[in-house]
C-alpha positions as a Markdown table, in Angstrom:
| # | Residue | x | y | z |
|---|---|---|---|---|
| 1 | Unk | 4.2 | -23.4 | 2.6 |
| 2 | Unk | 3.6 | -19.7 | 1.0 |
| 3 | Unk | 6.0 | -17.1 | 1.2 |
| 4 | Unk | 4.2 | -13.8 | 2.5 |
| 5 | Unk | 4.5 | -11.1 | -0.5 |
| 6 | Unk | 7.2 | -8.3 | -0.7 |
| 7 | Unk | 5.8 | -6.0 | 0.8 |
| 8 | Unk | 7.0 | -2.3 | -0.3 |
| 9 | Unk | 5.6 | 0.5 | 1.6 |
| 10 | Unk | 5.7 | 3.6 | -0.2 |
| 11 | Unk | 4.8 | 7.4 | 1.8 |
| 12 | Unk | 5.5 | 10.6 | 0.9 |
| 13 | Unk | 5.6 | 13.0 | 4.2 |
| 14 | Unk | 6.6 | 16.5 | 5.1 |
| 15 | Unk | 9.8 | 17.0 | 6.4 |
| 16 | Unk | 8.5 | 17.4 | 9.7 |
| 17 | Unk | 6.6 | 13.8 | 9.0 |
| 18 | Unk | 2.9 | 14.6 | 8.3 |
| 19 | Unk | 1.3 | 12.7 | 5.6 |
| 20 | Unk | -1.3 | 15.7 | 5.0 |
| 21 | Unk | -2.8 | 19.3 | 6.5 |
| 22 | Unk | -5.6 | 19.2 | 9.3 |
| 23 | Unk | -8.3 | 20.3 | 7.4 |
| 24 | Unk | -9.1 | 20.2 | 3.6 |
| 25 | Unk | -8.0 | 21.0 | 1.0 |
| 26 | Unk | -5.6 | 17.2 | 0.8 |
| 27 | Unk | -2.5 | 18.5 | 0.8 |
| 28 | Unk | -0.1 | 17.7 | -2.1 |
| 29 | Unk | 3.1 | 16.4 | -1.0 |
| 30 | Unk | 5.0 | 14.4 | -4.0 |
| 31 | Unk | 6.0 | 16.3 | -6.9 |
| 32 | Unk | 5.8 | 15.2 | -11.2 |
| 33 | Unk | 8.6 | 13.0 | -10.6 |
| 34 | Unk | 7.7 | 11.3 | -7.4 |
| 35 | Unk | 4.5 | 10.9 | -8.7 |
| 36 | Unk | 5.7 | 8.9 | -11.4 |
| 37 | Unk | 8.6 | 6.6 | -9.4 |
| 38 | Unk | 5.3 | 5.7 | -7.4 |
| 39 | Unk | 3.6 | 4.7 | -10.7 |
| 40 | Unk | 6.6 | 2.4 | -11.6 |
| 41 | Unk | 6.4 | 0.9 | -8.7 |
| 42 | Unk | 2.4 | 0.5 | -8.8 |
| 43 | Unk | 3.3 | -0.9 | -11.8 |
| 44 | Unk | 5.0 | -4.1 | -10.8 |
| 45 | Unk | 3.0 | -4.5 | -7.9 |
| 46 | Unk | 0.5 | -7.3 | -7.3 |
| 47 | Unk | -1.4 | -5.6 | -5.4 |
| 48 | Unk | -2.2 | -1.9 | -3.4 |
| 49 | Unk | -3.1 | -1.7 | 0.2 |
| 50 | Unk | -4.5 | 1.3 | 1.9 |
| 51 | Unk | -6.8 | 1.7 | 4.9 |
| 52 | Unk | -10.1 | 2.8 | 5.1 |
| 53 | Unk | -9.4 | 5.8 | 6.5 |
| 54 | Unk | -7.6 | 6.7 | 3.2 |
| 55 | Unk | -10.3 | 5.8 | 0.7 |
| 56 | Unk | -12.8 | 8.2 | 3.1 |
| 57 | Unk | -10.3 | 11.2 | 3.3 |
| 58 | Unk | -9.1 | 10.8 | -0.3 |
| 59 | Unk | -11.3 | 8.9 | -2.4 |
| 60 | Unk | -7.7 | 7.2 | -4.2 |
| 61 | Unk | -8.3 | 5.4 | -7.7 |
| 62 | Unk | -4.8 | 3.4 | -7.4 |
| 63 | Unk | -4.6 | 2.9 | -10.1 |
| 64 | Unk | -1.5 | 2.5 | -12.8 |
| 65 | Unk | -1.5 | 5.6 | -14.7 |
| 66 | Unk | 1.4 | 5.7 | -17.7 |
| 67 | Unk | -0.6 | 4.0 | -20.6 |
| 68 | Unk | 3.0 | 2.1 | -21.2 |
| 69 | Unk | 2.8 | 0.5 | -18.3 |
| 70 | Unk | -0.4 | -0.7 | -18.6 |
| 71 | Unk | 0.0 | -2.2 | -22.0 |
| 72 | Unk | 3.1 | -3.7 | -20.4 |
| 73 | Unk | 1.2 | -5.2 | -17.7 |
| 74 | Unk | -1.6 | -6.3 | -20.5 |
| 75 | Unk | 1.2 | -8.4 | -22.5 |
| 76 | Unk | 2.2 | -10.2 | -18.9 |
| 77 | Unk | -1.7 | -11.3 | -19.1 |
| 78 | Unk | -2.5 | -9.0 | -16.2 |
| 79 | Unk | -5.1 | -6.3 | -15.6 |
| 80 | Unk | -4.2 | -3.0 | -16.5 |
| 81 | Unk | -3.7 | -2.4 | -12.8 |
| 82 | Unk | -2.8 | -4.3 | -9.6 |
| 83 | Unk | -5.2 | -5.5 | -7.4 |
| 84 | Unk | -6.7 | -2.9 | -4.6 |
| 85 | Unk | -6.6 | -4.0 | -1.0 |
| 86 | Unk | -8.3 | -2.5 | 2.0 |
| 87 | Unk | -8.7 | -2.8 | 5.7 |
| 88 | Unk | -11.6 | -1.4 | 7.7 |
| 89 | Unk | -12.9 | -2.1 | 11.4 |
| 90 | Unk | -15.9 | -0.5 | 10.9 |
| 91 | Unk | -17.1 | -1.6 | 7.9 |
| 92 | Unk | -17.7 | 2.2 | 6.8 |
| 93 | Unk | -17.1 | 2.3 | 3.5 |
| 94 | Unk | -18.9 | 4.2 | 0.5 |
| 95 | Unk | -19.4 | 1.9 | -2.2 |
| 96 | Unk | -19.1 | 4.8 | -4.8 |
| 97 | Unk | -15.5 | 5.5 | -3.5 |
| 98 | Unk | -13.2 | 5.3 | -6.2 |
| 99 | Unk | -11.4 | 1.9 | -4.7 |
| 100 | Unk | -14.3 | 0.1 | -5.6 |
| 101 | Unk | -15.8 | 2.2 | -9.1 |
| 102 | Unk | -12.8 | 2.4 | -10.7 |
| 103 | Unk | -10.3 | -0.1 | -12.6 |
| 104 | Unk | -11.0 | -3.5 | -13.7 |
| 105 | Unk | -8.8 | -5.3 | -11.2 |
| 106 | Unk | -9.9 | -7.2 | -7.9 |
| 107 | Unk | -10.8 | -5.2 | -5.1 |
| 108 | Unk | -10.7 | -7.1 | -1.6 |
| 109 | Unk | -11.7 | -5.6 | 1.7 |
| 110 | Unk | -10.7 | -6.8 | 4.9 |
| 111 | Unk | -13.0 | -7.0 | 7.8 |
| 112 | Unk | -13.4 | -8.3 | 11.7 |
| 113 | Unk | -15.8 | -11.8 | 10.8 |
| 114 | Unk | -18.6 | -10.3 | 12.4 |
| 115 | Unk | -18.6 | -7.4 | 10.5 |
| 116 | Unk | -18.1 | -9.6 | 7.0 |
| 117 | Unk | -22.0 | -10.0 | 6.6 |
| 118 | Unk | -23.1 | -6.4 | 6.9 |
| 119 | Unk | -20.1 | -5.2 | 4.3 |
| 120 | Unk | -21.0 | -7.7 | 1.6 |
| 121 | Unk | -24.1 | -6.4 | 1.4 |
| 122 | Unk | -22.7 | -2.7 | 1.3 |
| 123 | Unk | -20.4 | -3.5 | -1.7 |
| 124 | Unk | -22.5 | -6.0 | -3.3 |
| 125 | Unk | -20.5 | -7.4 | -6.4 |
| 126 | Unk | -17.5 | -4.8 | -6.2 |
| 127 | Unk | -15.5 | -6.1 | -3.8 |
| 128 | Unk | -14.9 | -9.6 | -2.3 |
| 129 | Unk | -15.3 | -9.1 | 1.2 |
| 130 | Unk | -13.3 | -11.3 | 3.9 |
| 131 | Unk | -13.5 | -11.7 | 7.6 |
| 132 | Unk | -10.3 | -12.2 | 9.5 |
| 133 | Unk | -11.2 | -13.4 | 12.9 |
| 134 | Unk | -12.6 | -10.5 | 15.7 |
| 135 | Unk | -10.3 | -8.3 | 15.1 |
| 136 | Unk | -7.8 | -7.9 | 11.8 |
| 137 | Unk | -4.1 | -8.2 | 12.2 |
| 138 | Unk | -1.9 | -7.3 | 9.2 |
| 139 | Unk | 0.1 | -10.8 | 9.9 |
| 140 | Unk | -3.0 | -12.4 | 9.0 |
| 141 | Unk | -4.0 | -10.0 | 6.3 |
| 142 | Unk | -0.2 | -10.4 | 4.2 |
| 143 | Unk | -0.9 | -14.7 | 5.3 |
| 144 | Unk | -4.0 | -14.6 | 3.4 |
| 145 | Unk | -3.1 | -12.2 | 0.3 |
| 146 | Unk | 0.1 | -15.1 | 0.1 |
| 147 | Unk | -2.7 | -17.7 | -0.2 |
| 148 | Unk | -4.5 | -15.7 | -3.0 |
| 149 | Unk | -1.3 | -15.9 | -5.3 |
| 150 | Unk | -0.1 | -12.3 | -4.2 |
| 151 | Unk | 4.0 | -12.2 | -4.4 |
| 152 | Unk | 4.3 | -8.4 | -4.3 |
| 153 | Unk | 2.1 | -6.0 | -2.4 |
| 154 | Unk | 2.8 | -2.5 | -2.4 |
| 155 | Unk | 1.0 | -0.2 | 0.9 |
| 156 | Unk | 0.2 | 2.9 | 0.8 |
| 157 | Unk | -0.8 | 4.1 | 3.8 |
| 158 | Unk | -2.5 | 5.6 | 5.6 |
| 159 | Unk | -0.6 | 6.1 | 9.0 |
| 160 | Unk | -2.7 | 3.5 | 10.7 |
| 161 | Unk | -2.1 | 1.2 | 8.4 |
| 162 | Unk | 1.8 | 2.1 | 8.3 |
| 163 | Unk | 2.2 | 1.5 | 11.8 |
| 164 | Unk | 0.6 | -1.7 | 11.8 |
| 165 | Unk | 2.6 | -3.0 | 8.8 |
| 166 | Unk | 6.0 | -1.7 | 10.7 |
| 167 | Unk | 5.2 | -2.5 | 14.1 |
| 168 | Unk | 4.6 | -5.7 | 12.8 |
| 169 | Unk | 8.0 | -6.4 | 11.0 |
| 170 | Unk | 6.1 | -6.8 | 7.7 |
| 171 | Unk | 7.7 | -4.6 | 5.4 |
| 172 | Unk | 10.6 | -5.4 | 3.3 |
| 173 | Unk | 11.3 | -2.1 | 1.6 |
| 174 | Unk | 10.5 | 1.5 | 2.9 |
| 175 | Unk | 10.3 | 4.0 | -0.1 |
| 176 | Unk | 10.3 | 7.4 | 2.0 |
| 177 | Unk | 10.2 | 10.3 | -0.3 |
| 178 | Unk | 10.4 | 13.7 | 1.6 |
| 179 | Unk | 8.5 | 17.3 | 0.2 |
| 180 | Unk | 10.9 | 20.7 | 1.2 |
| 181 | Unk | 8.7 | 22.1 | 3.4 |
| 182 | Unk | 7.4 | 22.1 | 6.9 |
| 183 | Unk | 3.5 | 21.3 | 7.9 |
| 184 | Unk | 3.5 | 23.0 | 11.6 |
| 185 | Unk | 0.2 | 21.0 | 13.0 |
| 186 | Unk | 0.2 | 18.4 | 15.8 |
| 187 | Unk | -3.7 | 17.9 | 14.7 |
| 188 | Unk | -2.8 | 16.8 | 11.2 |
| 189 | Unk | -1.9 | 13.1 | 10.1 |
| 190 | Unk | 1.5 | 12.0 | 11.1 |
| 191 | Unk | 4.1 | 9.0 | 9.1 |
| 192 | Unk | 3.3 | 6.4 | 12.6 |
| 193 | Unk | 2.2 | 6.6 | 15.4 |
| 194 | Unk | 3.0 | 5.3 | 19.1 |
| 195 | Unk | 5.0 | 1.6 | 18.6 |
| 196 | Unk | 7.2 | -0.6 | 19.3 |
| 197 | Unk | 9.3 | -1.0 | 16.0 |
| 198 | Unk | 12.2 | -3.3 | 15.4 |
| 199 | Unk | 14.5 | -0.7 | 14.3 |
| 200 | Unk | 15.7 | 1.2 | 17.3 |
| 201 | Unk | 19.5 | 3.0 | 18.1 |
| 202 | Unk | 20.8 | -0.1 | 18.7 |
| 203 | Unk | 18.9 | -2.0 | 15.6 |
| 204 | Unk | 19.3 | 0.3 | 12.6 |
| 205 | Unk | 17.6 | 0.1 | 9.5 |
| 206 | Unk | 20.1 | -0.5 | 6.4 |
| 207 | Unk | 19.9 | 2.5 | 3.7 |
| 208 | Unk | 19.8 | 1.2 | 0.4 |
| 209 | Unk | 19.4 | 4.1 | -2.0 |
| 210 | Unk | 18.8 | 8.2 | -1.9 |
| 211 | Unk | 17.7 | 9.7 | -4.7 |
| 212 | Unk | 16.8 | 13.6 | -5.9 |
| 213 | Unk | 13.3 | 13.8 | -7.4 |
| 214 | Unk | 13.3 | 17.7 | -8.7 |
| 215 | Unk | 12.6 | 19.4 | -5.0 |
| 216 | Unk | 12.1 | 16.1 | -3.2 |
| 217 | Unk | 14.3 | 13.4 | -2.1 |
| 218 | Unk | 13.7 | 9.9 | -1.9 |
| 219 | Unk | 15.2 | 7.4 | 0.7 |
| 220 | Unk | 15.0 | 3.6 | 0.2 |
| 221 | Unk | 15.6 | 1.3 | 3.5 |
| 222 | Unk | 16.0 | -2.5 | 3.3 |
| 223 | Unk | 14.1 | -3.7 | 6.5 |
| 224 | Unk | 14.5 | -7.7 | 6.0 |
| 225 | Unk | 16.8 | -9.7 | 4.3 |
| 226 | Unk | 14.5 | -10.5 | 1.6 |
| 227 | Unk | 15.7 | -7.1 | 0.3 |
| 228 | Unk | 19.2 | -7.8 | -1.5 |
| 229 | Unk | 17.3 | -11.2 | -3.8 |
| 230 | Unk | 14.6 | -9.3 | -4.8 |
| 231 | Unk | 16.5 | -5.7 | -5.8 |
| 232 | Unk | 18.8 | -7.7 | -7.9 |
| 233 | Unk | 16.3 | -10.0 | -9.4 |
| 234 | Unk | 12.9 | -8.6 | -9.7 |
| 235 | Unk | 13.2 | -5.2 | -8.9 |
| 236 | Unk | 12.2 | -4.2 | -12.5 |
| 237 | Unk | 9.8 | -6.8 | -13.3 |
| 238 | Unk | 6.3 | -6.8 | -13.6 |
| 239 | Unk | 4.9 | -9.3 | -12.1 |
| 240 | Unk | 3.5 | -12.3 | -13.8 |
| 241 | Unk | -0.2 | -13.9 | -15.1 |
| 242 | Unk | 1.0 | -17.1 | -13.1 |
| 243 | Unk | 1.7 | -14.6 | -9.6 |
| 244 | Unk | -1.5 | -14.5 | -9.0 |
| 245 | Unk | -4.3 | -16.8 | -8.4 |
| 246 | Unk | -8.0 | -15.7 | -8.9 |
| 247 | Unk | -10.4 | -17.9 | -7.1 |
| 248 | Unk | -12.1 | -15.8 | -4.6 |
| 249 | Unk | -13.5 | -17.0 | -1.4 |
């Protein structure tokens, strides 16, 4: 049997928790230096997750920026960047988005079955498309990126997507970094939303790590005991050629 990736969730939120503004402009939360701890970490990643919503409101590349890192990820035999991940219930997606135009990588989006059709011919060739049953589960999502040879996957949001991975109990390793200031608007994106979450008062999450980032402040969380084996033995290391498998379905 496969062991589900790591999963490391990675948001950067006001400290009154929003992810963004209301209205446009996007609002910039991380800082130089949070920008590039998230760049290490996309680094050693197998693959980035986001949610539709995301690529629509932000149009992300994900892609590994510090030309180091690539080249370091070139040597392991990998592509220049991890592997981009998607989930969408809709199937509205703009194949010009970023997620799909940019990178060399594999881009998957996930899909309800009968939806699967209609996006494949949306995407064409830039994406391989999968159905997941009527309606998409992240259990089934993180089973079927397992079966694909993906050992670390790295989620980005957006709060959707966050709440589903949490409420879940999916995530190994929260990375919460926190911007100094205050956003003020119940309309704008929040962290999560209404769940039922494992970690309660009486079932606390374990802090692993805080760390100063210029103005920000990054907190770490171990949220399953997967956490301790892989800090101490592949925290730091990108992943390898063999991680991942590349026959596409």
């Amino acid at each position: 049997m496969i062991d589900n990736p790591y999963v490391t969730l990675s948001v950067a939120t006001s400290l009154d928790g929003y992810l963004d503004r209301a209205d446009p402009p996007r609002l910039n939360l991380s800082n130089d230096a949070d920008f590039d701890r998230v760049d290490q970490v996309r680094a050693r990643n197998d693959a980035i997750l986001v949610g539709a919503r995301t690529i629509r409101r932000d149009n992300p590349r994900l892609l590994v920026r510090g030309v180091g890192r690539q080249i370091q990820r070139e040597t392991a035999g990998l592509t220049r960047s991890p592997w981009k991940v998607t989930v969408t219930a809709s199937g509205d997606l703009d194949p010009q988005a970023a997620f799909f135009t940019t990178g060399d990588a594999t881009k998957l989006v996930y899909c309800p079955t009968p939806e699967a059709s209609r996006l494949r011919r949306r995407v064409g060739s830039s994406a391989v498309v999968v159905g997941l049953g009527k309606g998409v589960t992240m259990t089934d999502l993180v089973a079927d990126l397992g079966d694909r040879g993906v050992r670390q996957l790295m989620v980005e949001g957006g709060g959707t997507v966050s709440t589903q991975f949490l409420a879940e109990g999916l995530v190994d390793e929260l990375h919460l970094a926190v911007a100094p200031f205050f956003v003020g608007d119940q309309r704008a994106p929040r962290f999560v939303g209404d769940a039922k979450f494992p970690w309660t008062n009486s079932h606390r999450a374990t802090l692993a790590e805080v760390r100063q980032l210029g103005d920000m402040v990054l907190m770490r969380y171990a949220l399953s005991n997967r956490f301790l084996l892989h800090d101490v033995e592949s925290h730091q290391a990108l992943p390898t050629a063999e991680s991942l498998v590349m026959g596409m379905s």
